[in-house]
N, C-alpha and C positions, 0 to 999 in steps of 0.2 A: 473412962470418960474421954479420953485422949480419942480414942481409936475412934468412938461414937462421934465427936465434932467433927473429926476429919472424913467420915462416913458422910456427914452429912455438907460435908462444904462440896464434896465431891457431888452430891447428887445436885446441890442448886448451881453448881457450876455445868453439870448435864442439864438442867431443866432450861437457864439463862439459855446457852450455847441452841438448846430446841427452839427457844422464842426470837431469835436472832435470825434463826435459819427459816425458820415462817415469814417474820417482819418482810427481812431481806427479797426470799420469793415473792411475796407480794407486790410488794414494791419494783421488783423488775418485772412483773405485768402491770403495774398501774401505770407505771413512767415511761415517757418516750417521746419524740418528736410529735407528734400526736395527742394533743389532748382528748383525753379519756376521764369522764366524771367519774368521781373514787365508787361512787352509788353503784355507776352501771356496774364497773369492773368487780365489786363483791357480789353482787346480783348473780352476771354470771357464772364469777366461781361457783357459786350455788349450784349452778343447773338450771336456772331463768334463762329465756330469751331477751336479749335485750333490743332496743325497737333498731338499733343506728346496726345498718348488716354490715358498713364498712367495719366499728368498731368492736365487731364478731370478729370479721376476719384479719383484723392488724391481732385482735389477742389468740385468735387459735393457730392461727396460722403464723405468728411472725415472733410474739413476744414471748407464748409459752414453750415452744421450742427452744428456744433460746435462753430461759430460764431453767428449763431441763437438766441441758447441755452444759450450763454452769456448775450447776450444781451435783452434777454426774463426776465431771470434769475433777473438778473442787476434790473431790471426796475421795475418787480413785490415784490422781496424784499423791491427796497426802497421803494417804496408806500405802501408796508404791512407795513414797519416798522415807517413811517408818520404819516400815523392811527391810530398806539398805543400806539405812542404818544401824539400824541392828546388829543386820548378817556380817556387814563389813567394820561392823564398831568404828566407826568413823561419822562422826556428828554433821561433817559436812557431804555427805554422799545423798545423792536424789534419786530419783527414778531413772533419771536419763544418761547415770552413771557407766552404764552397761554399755553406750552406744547405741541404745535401738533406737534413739532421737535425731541421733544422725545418720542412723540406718534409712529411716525417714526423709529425712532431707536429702540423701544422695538417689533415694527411690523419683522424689519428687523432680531431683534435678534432671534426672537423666530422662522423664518423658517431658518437660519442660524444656529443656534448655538443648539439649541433644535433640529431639522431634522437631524443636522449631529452627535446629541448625541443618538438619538432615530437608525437613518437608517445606521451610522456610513459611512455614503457617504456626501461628500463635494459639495456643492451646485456650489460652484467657479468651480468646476471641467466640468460642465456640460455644460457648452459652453451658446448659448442664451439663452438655456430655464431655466438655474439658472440663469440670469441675468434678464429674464421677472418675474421670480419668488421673488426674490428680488425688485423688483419697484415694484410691486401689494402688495406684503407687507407692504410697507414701506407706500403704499398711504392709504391700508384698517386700518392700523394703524392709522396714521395722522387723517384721518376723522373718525375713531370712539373716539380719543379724541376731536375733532371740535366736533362731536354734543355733548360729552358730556358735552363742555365749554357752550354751547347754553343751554342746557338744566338748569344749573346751571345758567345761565346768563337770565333766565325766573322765575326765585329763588330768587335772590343776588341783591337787587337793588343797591347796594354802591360798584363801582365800585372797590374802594381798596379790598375789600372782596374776589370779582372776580380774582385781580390780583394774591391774594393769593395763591386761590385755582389752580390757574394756573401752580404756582411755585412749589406747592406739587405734583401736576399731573407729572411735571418732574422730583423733586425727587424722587418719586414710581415707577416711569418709567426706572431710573437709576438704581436703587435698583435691580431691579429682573435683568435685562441686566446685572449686576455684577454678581449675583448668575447663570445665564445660562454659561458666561465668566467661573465662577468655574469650572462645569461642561462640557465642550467644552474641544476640542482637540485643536491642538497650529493652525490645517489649518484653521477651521471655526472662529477661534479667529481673525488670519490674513486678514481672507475676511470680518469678519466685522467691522477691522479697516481701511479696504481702503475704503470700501464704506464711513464710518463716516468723512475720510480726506475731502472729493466730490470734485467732478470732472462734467466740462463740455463735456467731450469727448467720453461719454455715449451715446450718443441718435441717433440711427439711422434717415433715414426719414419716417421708421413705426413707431419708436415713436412718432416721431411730428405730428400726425395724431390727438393724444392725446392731447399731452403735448403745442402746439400750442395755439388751441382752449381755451385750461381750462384756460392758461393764458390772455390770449387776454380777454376772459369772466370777470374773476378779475380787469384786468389795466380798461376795458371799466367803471365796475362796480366803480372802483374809482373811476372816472370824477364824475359818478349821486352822491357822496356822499360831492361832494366841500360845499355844502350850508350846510348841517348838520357839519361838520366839522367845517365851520367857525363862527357857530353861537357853538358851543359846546366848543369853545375858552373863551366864557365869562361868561362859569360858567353851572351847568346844571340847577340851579334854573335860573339864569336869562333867560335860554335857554325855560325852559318849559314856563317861563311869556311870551315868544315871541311866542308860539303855535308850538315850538319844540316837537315831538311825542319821548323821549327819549328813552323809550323803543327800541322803533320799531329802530330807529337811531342807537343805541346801538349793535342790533342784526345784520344790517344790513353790520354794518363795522367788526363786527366777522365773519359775513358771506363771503365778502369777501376776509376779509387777512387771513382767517383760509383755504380756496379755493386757494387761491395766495403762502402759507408757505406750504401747504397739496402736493400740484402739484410740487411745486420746490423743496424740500425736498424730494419727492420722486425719482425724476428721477434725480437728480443732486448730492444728499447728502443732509446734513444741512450746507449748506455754511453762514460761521459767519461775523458779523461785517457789510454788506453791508447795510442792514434794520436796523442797528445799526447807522454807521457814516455818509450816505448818506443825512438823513433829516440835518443832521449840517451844512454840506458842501454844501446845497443850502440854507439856513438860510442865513448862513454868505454872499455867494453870493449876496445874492437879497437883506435883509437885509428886509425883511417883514413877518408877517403870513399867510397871506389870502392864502388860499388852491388853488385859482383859478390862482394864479402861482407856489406856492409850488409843486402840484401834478403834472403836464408837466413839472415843472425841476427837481424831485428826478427821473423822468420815463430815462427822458435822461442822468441827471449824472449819474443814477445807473447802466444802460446800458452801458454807455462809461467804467466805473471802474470797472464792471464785466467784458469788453471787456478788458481794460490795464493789469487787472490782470492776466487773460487768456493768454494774450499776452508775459506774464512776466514766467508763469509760463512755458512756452514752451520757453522758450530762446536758441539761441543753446546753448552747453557746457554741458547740462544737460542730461541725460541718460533716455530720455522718456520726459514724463509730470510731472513734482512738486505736490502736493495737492494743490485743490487751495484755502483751508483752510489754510495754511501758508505764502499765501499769501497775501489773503485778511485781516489775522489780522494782519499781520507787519504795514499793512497800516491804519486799522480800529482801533484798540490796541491806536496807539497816539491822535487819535482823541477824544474819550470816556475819558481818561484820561486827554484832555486839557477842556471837556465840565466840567467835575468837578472839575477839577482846578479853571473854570472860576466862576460856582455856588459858590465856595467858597468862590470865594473874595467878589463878590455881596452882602452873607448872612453877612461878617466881617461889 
């Protein structure tokens, strides 16, 4: 009877978490500076024509990328940040632990802040093509710290070691982005602290051509990894007495939340706290480990809470769009603070 209730709180806590994540989407195509009758807006979810062509093209063009993008975002964070927690059994580790976030930010810096010291022309100025120039930055960045976490991680068998080096990759990586900042004028400083706030309101539907794919390839790639994960919960030696290939295990969840942080990070910012507070908040929920419901609920809650936040950050009264870096850790912020709150009292 035991096992059946909890069977069953688990699925309406899936079912809730699916009506959450619709509501949410909806609602950030209905909402916006722009009023849009709620009629039109389910009309053409349907597939109707609706008579008003401007309010065609604020929703296909402006709102539902943007809703996308959240909820893409949302979803592939929290499963990068799942993962490394797991792999590094350390509750407070995120996706951006490895340094590929600030592999990103030093990619960004240096066609930003360096091009506009070198050509003394301002990238932000340039319309799309400093704005494609900025995302390929930012990505060739991110992935040449991923391989060089891999390459290291075919090195480093003690995983604490790894996280190390990880953490130094980001302070080196701050380090010189301070020193180009010196060097930079106050516009290219500007453009590269809006990019660092991130934002989902980037992405045309050329770039989801991309930015789609790469993630769907990651979230897919998380499902193949539930059995490595759940057996990497009790330990790595008991893991290899079970015919755990650690290594390969190892590389293979680097592989994808370094894919998952490289891709989202690029074209959205370093959006904080999600791959952070997400794994708690379906912890707490379900009240289990096993990955084989862990990874389908942080997919969906992190979807929905990169959706709510999105939603929040465009509210009207506001003058544009918010960061949604200040929004995500107002809410991420108390979280991380109540998980080590709680570790505290546990070790008393």
């Amino acid at each position: 009877m035991q096992k059946g209730e909890t069977k069953q709180r688990k699925r309406s806590a899936f079912i809730l978490l699916g009506i959450s994540l619709f509501v949410l989407f909806v609602l950030n195509i209905s909402l916006g500076s722009v009023y849009i009758p709620f009629q039109a807006v389910v009309k053409w979810m349907f597939g109707f024509q609706i008579s008003n062509e401007i309010w065609e093209n604020i929703l296909m063009k402006s709102r539902l990328p943007q809703a996308v993008t959240a909820l893409l975002a949302g979803a592939g964070l929290a499963a990068g940040g799942l993962q490394m927690q797991t792999l590094f059994r350390n509750p407070l580790a995120g996706p951006s632990i490895l340094g590929i976030s600030s592999g990103a930010g030093l990619g960004v810096a240096i066609v930003v802040l360096l091009f506009g010291a070198i050509q003394g022309i301002s990238l932000a100025g340039l319309g799309w093509f400093g704005s494609l120039t900025i995302t390929a930055a930012a990505f060739l960045g991110a992935i040449w710290v991923l391989f060089m976490v891999l390459f290291l991680a075919r090195k480093l068998k003690n995983n604490a070691m790894l996280l190390i080096v990880g953490i130094m990759v980001g302070y080196a990586s701050s380090a010189i982005v301070g020193l180009l900042q010196f060097l930079s004028t106050k516009e290219d400083i500007q453009s590269f602290v809006v990019w660092g706030l991130g934002s989902f309101n980037n992405l045309t539907w050329d770039r989801h051509t991309i930015f789609i794919p790469m993630v769907v390839i990651g979230l897919v790639g998380s499902l193949f990894l539930i059995k490595p994960l759940n057996v990497l919960l009790l330990g790595e030696n008991y893991a290899a007495n079970l015919g755990l290939n650690i290594k390969r295990s190892r590389l293979s969840i680097l592989v994808i939340t370094g894919l998952l942080t490289a891709t989202i990070t690029a074209f959205c910012g370093p959006v904080a706290f999600l791959g952070l507070a997400v794994p708690h908040l379906s912890k707490g929920i379900f009240k289990t480990a096993d990955h084989s419901v862990l990874i389908p609920a942080v997919m969906l809650f992190g979807g929905a809470l990169a959706l709510l936040c999105h939603l929040i950050a465009r509210m009207p009264g506001f003058d544009g769009t918010l960061p949604i870096n200040a929004v995500t850790s107002l809410i991420g912020a108390p979280i991380v603070v109540s998980v080590i709150l709680k570790r505290r009292s546990l070790t008393q």
